[in-house]
C-alpha positions in Angstrom: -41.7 3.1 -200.0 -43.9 0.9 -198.6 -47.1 -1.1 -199.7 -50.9 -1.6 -198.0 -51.6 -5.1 -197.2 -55.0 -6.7 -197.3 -55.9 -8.9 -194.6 -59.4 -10.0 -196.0 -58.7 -13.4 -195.6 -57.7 -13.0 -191.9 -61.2 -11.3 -191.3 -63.5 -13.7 -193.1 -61.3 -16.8 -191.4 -62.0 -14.9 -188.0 -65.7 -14.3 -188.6 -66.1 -18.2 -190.6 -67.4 -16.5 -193.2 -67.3 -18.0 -197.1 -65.9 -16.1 -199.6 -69.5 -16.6 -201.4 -71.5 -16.0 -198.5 -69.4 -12.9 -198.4 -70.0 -12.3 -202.2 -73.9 -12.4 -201.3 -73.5 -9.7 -198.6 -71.4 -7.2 -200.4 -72.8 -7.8 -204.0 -69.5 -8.1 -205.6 -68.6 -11.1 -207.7 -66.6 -14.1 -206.3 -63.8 -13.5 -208.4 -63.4 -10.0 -207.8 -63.7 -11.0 -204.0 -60.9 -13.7 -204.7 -58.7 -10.9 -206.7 -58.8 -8.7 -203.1 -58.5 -11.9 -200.5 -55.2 -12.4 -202.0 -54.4 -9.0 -202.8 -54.1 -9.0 -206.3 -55.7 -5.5 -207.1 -54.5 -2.2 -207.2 -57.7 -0.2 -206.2 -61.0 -0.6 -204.0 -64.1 1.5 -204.3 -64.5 3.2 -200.9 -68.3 2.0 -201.2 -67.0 -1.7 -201.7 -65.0 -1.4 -198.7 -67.9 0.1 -196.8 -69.6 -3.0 -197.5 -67.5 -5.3 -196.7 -66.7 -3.8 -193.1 -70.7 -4.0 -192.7 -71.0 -7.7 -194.2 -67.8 -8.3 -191.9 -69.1 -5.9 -189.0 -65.2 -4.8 -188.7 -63.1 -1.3 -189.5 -61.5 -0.7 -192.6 -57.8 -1.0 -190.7 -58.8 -4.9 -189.8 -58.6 -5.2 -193.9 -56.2 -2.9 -194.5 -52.6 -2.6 -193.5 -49.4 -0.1 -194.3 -46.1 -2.1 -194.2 -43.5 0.4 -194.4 -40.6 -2.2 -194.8 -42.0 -4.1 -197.8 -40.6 -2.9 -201.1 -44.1 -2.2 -203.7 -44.2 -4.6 -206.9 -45.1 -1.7 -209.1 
């Protein structure tokens, strides 16, 4: 099986954006911001995401990726 990636970090290095200028945008709290740049959570609100890609002015498949090779942790 494989696992969904999260490529925050990629899209806020692209766009030079801070990870608390992003928490300003979005409303969502640095370390819960943090948790999702490295991709240590499980679950993301589909409004979260939504603001995000409009803080980020990207598509949800710039954050998010399938990998069908890796092996889940779970």
């Amino acid at each position: 099986m494989g696992k969904i990636i999260l490529r925050l970090d990629r899209v806020m290095a692209d766009r030079k954006i801070s990870l608390k200028e992003l928490s300003e945008k979005v409303g969502v709290s640095n370390v819960n911001l943090s948790k999702m740049k490295t991709g240590k959570i499980s679950a993301i609100r589909f409004s979260t995401l939504e603001a995000i890609c409009e803080a980020l002015d990207c598509q949800p498949g710039d954050i998010l990726e399938y990998d069908i090779h890796a092996e889940n942790d779970e």
